[in-house]
Every structure is written in C-alpha cells, then in structure tokens.
Biopython code that builds the backbone (N, CA, C, O; Angstrom):
import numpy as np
from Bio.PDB.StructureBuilder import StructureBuilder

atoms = [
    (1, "UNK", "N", (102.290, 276.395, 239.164)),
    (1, "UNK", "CA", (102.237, 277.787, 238.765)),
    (1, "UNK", "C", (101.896, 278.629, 239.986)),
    (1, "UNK", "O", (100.727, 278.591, 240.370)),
    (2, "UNK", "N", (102.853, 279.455, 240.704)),
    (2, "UNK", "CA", (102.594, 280.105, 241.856)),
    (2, "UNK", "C", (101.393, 280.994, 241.139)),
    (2, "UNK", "O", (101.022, 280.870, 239.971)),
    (3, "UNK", "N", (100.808, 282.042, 242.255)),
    (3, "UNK", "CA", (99.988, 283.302, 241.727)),
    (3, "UNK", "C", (100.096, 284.141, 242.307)),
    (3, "UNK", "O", (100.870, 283.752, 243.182)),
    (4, "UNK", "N", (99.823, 285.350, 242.549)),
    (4, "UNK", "CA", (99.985, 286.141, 242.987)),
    (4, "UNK", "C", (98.799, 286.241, 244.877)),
    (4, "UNK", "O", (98.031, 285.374, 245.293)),
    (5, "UNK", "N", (99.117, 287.503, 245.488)),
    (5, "UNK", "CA", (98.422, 287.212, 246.598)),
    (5, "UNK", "C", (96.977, 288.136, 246.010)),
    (5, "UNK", "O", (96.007, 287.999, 246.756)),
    (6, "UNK", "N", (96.815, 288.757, 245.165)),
    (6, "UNK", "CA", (95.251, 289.690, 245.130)),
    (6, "UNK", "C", (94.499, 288.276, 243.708)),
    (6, "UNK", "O", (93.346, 287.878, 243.544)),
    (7, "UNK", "N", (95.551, 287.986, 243.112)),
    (7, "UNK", "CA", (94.741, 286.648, 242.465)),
    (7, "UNK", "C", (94.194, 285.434, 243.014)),
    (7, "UNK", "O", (93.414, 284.563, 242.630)),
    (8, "UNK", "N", (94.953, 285.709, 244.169)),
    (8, "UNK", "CA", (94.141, 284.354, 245.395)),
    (8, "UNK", "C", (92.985, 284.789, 246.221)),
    (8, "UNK", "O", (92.028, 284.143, 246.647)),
    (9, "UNK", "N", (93.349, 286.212, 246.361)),
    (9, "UNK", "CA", (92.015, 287.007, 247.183)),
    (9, "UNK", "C", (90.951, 287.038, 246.095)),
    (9, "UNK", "O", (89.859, 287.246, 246.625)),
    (10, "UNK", "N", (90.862, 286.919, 244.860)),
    (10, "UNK", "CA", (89.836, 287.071, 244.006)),
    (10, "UNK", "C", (89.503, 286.351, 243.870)),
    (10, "UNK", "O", (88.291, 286.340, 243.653)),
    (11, "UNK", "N", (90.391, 284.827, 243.864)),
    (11, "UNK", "CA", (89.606, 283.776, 243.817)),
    (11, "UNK", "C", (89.888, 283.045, 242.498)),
    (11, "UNK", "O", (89.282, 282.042, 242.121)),
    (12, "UNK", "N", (90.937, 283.700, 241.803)),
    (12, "UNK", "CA", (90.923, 283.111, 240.168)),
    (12, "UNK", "C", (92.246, 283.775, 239.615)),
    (12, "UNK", "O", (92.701, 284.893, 239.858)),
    (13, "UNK", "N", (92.738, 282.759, 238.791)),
    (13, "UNK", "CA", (94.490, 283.421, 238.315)),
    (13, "UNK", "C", (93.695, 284.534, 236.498)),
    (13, "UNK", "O", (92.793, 284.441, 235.665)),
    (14, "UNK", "N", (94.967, 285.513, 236.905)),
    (14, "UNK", "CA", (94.364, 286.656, 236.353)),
    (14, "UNK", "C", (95.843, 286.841, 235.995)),
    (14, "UNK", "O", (96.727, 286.718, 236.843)),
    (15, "UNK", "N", (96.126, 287.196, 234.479)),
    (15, "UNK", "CA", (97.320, 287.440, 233.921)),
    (15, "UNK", "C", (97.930, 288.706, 233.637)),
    (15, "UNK", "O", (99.094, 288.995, 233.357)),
    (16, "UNK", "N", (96.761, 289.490, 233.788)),
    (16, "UNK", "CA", (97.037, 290.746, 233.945)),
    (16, "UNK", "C", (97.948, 291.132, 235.648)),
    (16, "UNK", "O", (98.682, 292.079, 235.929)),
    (17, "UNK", "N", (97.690, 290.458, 236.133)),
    (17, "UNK", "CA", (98.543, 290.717, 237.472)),
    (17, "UNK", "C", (99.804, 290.669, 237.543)),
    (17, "UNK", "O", (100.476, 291.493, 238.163)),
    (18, "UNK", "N", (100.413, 289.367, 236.704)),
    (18, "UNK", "CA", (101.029, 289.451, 236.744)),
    (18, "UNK", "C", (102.238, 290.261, 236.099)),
    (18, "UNK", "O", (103.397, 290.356, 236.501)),
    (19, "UNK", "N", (101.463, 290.964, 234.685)),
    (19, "UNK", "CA", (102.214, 291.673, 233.650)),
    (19, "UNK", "C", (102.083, 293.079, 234.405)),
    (19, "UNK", "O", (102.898, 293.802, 233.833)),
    (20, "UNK", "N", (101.629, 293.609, 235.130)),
    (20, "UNK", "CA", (101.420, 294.675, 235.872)),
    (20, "UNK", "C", (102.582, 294.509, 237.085)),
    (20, "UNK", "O", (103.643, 295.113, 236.924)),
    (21, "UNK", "N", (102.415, 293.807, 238.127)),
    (21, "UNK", "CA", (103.499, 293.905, 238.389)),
    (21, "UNK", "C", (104.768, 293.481, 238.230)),
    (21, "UNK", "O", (105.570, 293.641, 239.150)),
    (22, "UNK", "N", (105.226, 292.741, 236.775)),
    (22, "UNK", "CA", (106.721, 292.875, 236.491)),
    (22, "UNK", "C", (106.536, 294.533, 235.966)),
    (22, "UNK", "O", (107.351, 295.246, 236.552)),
    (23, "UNK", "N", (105.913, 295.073, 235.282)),
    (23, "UNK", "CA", (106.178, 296.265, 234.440)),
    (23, "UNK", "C", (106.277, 297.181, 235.765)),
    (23, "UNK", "O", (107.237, 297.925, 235.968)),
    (24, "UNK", "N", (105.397, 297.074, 236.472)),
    (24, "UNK", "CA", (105.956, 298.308, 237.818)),
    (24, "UNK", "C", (107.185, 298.247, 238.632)),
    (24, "UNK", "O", (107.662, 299.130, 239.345)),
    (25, "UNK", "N", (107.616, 297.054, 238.403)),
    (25, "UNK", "CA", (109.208, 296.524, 239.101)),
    (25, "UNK", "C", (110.143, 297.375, 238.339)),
    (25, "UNK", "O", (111.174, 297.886, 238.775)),
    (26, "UNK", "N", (109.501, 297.492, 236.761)),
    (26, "UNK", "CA", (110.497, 298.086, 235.952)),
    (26, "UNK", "C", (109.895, 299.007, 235.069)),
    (26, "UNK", "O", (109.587, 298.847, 233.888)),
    (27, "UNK", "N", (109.717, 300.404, 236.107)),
    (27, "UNK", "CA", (109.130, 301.631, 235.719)),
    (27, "UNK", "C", (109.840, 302.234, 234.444)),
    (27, "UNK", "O", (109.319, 302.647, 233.409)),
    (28, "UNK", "N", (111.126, 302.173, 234.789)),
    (28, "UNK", "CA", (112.216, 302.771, 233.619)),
    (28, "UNK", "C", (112.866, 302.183, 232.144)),
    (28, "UNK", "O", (113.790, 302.570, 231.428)),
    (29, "UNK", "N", (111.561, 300.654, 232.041)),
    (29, "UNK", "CA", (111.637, 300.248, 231.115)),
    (29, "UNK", "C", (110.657, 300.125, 230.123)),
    (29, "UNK", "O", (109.678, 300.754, 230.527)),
    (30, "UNK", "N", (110.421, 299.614, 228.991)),
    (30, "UNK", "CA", (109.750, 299.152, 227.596)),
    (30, "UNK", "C", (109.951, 298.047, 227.431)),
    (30, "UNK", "O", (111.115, 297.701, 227.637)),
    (31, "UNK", "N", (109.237, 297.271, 227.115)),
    (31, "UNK", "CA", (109.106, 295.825, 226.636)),
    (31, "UNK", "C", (107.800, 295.391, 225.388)),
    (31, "UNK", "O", (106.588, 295.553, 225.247)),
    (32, "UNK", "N", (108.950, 294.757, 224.657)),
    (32, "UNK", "CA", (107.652, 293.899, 223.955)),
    (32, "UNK", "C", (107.054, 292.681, 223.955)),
    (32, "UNK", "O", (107.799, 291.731, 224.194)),
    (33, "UNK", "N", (105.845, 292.440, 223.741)),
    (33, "UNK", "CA", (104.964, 291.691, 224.333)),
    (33, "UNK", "C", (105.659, 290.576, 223.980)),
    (33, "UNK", "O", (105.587, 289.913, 225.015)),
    (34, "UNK", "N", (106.298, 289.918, 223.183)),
    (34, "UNK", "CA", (107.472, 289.031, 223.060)),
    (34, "UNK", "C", (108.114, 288.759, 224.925)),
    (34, "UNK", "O", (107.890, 287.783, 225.641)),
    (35, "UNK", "N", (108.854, 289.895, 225.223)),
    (35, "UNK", "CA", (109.443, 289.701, 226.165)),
    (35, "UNK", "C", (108.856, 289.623, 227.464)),
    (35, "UNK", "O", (109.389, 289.270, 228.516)),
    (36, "UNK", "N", (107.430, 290.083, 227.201)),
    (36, "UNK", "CA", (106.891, 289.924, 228.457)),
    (36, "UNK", "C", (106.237, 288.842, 228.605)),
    (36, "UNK", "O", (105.707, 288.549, 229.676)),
    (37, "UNK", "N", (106.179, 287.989, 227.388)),
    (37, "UNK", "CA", (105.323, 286.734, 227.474)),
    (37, "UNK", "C", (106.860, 285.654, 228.115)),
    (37, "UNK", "O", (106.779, 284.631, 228.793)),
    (38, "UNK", "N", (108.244, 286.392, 227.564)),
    (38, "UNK", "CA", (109.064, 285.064, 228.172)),
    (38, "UNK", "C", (109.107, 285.792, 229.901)),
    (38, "UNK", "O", (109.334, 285.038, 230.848)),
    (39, "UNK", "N", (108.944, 286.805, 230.053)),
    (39, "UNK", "CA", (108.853, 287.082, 231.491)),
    (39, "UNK", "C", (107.977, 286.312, 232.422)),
    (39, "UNK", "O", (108.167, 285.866, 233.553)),
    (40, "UNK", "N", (106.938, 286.289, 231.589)),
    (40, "UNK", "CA", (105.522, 285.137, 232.660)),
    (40, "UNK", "C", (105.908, 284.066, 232.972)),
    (40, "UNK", "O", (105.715, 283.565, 234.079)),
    (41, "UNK", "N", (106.600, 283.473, 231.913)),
    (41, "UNK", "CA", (107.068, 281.679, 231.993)),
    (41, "UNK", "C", (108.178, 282.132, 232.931)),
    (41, "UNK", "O", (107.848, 281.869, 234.088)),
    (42, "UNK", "N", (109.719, 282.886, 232.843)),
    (42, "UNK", "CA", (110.715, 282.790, 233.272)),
    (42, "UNK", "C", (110.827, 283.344, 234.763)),
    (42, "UNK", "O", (111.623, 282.851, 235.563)),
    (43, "UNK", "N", (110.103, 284.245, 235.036)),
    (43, "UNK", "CA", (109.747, 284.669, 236.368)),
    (43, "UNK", "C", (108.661, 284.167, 237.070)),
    (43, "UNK", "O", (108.590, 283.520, 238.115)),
    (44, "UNK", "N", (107.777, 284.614, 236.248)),
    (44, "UNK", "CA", (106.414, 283.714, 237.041)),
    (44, "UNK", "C", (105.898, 282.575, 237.207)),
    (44, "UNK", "O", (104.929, 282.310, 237.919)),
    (45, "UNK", "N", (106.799, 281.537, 236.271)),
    (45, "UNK", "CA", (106.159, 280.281, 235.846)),
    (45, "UNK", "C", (104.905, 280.451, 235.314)),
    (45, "UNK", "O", (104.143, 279.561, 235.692)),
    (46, "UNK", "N", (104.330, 281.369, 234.478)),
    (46, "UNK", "CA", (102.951, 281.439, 233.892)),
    (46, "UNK", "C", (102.833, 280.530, 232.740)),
    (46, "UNK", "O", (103.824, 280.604, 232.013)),
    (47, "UNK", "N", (102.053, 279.802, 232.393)),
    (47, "UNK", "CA", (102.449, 279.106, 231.036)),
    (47, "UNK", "C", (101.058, 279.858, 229.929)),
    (47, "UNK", "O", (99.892, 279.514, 230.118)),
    (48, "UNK", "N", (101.336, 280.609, 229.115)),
    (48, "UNK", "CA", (100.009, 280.923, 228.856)),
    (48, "UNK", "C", (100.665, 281.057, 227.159)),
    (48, "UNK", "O", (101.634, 280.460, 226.690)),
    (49, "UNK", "N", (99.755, 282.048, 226.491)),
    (49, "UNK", "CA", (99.907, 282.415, 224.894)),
    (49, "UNK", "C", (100.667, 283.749, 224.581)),
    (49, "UNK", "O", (100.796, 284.706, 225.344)),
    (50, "UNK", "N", (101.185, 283.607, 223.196)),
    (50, "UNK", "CA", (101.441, 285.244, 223.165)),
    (50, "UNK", "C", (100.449, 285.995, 222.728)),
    (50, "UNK", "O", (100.318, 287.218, 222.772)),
    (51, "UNK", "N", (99.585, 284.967, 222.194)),
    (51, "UNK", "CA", (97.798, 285.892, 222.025)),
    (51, "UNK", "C", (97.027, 286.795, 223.308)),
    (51, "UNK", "O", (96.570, 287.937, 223.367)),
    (52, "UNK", "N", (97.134, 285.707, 224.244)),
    (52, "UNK", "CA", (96.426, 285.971, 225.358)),
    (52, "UNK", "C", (97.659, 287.439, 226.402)),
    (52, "UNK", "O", (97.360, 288.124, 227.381)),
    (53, "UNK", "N", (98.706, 287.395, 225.761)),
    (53, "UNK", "CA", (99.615, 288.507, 226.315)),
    (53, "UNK", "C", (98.864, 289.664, 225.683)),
    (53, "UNK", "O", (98.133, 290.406, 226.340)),
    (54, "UNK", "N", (99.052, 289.773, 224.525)),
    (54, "UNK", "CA", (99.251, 290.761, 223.203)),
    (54, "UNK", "C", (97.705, 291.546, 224.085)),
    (54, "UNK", "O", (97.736, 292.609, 224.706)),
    (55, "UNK", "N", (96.349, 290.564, 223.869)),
    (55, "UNK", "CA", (95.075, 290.579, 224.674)),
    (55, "UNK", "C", (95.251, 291.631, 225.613)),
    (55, "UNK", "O", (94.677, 292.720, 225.626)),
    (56, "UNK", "N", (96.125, 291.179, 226.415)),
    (56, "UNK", "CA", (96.116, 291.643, 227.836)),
    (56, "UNK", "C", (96.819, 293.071, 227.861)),
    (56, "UNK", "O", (96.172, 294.008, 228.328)),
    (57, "UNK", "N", (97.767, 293.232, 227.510)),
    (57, "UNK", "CA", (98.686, 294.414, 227.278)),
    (57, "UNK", "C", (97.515, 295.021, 226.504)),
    (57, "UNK", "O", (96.990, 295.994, 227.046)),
    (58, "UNK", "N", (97.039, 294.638, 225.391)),
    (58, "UNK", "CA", (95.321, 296.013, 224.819)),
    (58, "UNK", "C", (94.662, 295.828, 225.846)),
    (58, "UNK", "O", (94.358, 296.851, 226.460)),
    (59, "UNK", "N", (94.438, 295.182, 226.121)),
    (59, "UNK", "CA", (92.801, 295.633, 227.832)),
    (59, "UNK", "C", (93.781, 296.874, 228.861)),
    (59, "UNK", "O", (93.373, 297.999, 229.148)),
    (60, "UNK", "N", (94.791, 296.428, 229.169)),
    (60, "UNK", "CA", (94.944, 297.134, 229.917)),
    (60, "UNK", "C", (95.464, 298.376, 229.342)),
    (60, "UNK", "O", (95.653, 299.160, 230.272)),
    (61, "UNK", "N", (95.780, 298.903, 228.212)),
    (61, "UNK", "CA", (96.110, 300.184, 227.737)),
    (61, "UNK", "C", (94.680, 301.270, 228.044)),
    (61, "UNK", "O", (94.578, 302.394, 228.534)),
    (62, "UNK", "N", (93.700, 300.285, 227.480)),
    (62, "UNK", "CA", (92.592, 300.322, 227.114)),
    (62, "UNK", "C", (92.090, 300.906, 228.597)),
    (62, "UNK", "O", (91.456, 301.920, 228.306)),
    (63, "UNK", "N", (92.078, 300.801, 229.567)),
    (63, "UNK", "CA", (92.166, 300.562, 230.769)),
    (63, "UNK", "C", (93.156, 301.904, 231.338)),
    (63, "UNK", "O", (93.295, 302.327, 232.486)),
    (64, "UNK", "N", (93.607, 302.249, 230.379)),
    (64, "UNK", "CA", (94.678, 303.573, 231.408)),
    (64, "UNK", "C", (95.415, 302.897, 232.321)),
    (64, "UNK", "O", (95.411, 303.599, 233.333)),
    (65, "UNK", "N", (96.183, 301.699, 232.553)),
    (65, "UNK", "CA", (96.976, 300.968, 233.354)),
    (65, "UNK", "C", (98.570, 301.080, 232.697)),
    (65, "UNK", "O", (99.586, 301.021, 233.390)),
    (66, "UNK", "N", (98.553, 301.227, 231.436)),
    (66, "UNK", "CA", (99.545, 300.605, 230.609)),
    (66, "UNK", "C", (99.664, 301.974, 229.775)),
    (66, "UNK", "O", (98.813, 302.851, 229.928)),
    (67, "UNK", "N", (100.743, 302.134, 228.889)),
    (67, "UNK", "CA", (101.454, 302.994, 228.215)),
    (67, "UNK", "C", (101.872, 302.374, 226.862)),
    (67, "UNK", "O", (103.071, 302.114, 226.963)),
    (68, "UNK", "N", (101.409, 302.018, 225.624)),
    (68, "UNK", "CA", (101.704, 301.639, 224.627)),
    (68, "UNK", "C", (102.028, 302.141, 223.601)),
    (68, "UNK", "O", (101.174, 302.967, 223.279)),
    (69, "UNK", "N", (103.024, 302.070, 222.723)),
    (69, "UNK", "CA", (103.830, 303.349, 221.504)),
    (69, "UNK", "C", (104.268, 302.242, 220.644)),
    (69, "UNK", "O", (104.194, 301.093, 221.077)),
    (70, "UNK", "N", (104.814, 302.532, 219.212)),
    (70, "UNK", "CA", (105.436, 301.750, 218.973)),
    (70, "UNK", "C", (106.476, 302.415, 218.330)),
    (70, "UNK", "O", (106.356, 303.448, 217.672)),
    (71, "UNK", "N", (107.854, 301.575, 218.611)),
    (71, "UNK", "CA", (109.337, 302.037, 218.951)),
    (71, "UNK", "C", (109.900, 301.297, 218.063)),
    (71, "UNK", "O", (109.644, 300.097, 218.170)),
    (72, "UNK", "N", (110.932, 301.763, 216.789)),
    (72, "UNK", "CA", (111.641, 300.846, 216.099)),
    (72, "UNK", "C", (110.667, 300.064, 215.246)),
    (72, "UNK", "O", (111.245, 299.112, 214.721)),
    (73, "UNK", "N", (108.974, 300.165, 214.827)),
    (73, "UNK", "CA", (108.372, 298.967, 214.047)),
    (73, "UNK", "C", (108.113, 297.980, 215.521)),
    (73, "UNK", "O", (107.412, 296.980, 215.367)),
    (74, "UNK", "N", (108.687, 298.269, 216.958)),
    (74, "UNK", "CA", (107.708, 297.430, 217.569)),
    (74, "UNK", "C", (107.175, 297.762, 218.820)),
    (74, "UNK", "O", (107.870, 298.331, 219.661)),
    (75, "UNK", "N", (105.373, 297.299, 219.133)),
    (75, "UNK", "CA", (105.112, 298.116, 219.751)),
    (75, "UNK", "C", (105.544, 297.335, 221.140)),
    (75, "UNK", "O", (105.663, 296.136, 221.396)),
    (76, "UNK", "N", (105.780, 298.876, 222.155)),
    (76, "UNK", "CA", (106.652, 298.504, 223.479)),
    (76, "UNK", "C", (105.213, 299.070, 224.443)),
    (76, "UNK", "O", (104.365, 299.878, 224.064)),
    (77, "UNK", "N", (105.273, 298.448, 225.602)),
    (77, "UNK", "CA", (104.583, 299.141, 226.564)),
    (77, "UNK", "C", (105.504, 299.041, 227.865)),
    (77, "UNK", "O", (106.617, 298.561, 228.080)),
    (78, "UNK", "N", (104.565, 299.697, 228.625)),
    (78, "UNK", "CA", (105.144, 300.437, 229.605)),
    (78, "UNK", "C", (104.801, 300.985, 231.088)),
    (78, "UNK", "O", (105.249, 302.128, 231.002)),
    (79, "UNK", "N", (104.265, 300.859, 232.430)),
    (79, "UNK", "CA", (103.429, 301.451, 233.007)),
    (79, "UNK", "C", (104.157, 302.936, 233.746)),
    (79, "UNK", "O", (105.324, 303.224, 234.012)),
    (80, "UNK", "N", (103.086, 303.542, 233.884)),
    (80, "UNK", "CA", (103.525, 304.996, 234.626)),
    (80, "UNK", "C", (103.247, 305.736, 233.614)),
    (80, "UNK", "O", (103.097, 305.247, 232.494)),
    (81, "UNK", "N", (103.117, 307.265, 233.907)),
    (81, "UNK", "CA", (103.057, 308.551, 232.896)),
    (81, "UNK", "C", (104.444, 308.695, 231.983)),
    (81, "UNK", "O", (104.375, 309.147, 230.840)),
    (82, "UNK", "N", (105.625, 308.303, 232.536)),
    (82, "UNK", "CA", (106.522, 308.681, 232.061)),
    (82, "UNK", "C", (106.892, 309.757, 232.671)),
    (82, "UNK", "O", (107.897, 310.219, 232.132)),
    (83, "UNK", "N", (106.480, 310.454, 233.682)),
    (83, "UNK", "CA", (106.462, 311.609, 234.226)),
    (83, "UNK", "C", (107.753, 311.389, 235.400)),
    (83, "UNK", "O", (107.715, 310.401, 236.134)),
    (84, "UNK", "N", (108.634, 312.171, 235.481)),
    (84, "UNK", "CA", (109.540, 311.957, 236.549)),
    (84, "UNK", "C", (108.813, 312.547, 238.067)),
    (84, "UNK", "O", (109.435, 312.456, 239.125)),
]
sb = StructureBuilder()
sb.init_structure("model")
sb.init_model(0)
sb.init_chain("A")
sb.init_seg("    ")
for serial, (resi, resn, name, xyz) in enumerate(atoms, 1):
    if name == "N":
        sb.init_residue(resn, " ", resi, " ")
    sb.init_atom(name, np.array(xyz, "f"), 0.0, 1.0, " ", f" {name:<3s}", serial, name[0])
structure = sb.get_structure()
C-alpha cells in the first residue's frame, strides 16, 4: 500500500489524505462515497471500509475541508467553494 509523502512525514497512514487529494485532482467533480471508496483501492491501493470512508468524508465536512449535499437521494461531496 503506497502512502502519501505528508503521511510519511507524520509518521502514520491517514485516509483522509488520500480522499483529499483525489477530490482536489477533481475540483469540477462530485462523488459518492461509494466511488470514492473504489477510488482508494483503484488508485491508491488503499484497502480500507466504506464505513471508515463515509467517517472520513463527515470529519472532514465537519472540518470545512469538504463540501457535502445530497444530489439525486445521494449524498455527493466535493472540495472547493464551488466558487469559480
């Protein structure tokens, strides 16, 4: 399982890192925590839960990092204001 380089400077793998920066790669998108949990495994090799996603995506809303709505019955998040 690679990690990131500020999860090695901390000293400890941190999953929020990694859902932070796929979502900043892709400012102009929405995802649901569904898709971001196959993002961890398929990009990151993360092997983790969709609990421990779902978790993480609320801390970090929670946190002013993240942008959460829910779209269609499902909720999508998002990072940035949305602001052009």
């Amino acid at each position: 399982m690679p990690i990131s380089r500020q999860e090695f400077d901390d000293g400890r793998a941190n999953i929020n890192v990694p859902i932070l920066q796929y979502l900043d790669v892709r400012r102009d998108e929405a995802f649901t925590g569904d898709e971001i949990f196959e993002a961890l495994l398929n990009v990151y090799g993360r092997r983790t839960t969709i609990a421990e996603v779902i978790n993480s995506l609320r801390n970090l809303v929670n946190a002013g990092q993240i942008e959460s709505r829910e779209i269609a019955g499902s909720p999508m998040s998002t990072i940035g204001s949305g602001e052009g």
